[in-house]
N, C-alpha and C positions, 0 to 999 in steps of 0.2 A: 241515405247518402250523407255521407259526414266530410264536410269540408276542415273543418277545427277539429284535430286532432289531440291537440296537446289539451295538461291538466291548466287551465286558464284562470282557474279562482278557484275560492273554497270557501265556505263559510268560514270567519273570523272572526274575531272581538278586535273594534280599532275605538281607542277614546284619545283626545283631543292632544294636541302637542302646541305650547307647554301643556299639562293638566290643571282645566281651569276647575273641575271636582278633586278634590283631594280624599282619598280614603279616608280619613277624618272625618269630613265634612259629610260625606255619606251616614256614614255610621254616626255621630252626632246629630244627623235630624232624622232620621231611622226610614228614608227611604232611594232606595236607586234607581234612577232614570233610566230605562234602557230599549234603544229605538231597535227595534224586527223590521222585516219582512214587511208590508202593507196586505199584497196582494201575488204573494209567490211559495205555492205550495210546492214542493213540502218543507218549506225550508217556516215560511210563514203568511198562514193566512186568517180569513175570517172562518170559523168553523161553523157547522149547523147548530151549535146549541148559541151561536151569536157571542161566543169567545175564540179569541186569537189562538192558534193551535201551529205545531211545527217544530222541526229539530230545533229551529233558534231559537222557537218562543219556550221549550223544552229549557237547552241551555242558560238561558237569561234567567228562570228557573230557580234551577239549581245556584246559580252566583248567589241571587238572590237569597237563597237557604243558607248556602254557606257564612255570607255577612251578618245571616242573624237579623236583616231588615226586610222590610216592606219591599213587595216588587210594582213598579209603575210601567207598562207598556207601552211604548209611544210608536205608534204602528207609521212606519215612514216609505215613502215610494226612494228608488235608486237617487234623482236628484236631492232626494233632502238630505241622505246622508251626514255626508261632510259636513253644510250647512248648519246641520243642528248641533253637531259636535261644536263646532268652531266657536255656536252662538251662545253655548250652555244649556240649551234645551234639551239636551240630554247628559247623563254621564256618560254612555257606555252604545257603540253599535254593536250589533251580533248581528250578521249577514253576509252575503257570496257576494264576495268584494272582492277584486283585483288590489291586491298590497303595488301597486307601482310607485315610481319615483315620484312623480307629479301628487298624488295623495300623502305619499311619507311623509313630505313637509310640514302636511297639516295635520300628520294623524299618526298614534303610534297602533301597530297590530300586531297580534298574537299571533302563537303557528297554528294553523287552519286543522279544524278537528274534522272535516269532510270533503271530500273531495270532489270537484263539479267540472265535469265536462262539456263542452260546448260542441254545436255542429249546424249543421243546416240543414233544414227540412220542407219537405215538398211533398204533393199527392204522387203516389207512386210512376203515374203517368207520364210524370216529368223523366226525362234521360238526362242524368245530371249523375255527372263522375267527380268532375274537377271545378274549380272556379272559371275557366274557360266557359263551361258550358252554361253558365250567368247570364253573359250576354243575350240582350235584349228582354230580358227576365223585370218581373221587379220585386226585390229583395229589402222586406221588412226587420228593422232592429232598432235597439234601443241604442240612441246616441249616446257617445262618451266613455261605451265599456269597452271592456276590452273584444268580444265579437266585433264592435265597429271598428277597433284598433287593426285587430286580424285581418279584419275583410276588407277593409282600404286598405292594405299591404297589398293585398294579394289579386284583389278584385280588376281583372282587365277595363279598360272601355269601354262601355255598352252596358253596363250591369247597371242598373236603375236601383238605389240604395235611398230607399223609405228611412230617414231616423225620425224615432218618435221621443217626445221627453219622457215617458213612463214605461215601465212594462206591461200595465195597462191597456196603453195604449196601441203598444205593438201588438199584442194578442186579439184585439179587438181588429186592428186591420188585416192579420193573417187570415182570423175563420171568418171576417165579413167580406173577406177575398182582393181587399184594396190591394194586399199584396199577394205572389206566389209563391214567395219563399220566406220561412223564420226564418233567423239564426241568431240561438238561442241555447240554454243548458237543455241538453237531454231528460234530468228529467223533470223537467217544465212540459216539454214536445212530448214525452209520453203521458203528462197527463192531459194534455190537449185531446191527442188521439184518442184517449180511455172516454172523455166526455162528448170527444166527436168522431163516432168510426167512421161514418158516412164522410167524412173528409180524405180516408184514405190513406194517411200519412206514412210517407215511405223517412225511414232512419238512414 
């Protein structure tokens, strides 16, 4: 069942506005900051050899090889994003970020090298067509992105809308069942379902 239809975000590069690393300065102490993913496969996670793995931590990479320096990983949850940018804690984000206006201000970004869809997901059992059919539900996500953006547009009365600060923490209350519904990138919900079929999960 897929409520968010539209392409909502993409993985990107956003570094800090004005730029408080200067390409210079990078290359001058011969290492680049660059905050992934924490905890969001595939884009970026903790892998079984107990290093960071994923398209982004992939990409940051590659930068990394091109400048000819040092790569430093600073594995960050969705709130720290910006945060770390603004503070210098990093030079550089790579992650599925919504480019909006409220962001732009403080952040400049690149055009999105993948594409990431959003939607809502539930045990097949559920009859869930439209956002109508929410009500009296309770609907788990992560506050501040843009799925929260979506679904309070759209979301009638009655729909009980769980925001949690991490995505962490949202996936922790989906399979511990605090809530009934993600909403979420697709493929985040399929690797839920790949690790937990007994859940069911209808797309």
């Amino acid at each position: 069942m897929k409520l968010l239809k539209s392409l909502v975000a993409a993985s990107l590069l956003a570094l800090p506005v004005p730029a408080l690393a200067d390409l210079s300065d990078i290359l001058e102490s011969g290492t680049v900051k660059i905050a992934v993913p924490e905890s969001f496969p595939p884009f970026g996670a903790l892998g079984a050899t107990g290093e960071y793995e994923g398209y982004d931590v992939d990409v940051a990479k590659l930068i990394a090889e091109d400048l000819g320096v040092k790569l430093e990983l600073v594995p960050v949850t969705s709130k720290q994003r910006i945060p770390f940018l603004e503070t210098d804690r990093v030079d550089l984000v790579i992650a599925t970020m919504g480019a909006n206006p409220g962001r732009a201000k403080s952040s400049w970004f690149s055009a999105a090298y993948a594409p990431f869809y959003s939607g809502a997901f539930a045990a097949a059992e559920k009859s869930i067509s439209s956002p109508a059919d929410l009500v009296g539900m309770k609907v788990g996500l992560t506050g501040g992105t843009l799925e929260d953006l979506e679904l309070t547009k759209h979301a009638p009365d009655g729909v009980e809308i769980f925001r949690f600060g991490d995505l962490a923490a949202t996936l922790a209350a989906f399979t511990s069942g605090q809530v009934e519904v993600l909403v979420s990138g697709t493929t985040l919900a399929a690797a839920i379902s790949e690790a937990n079929p007994g859940m069911g999960i209808q797309t």
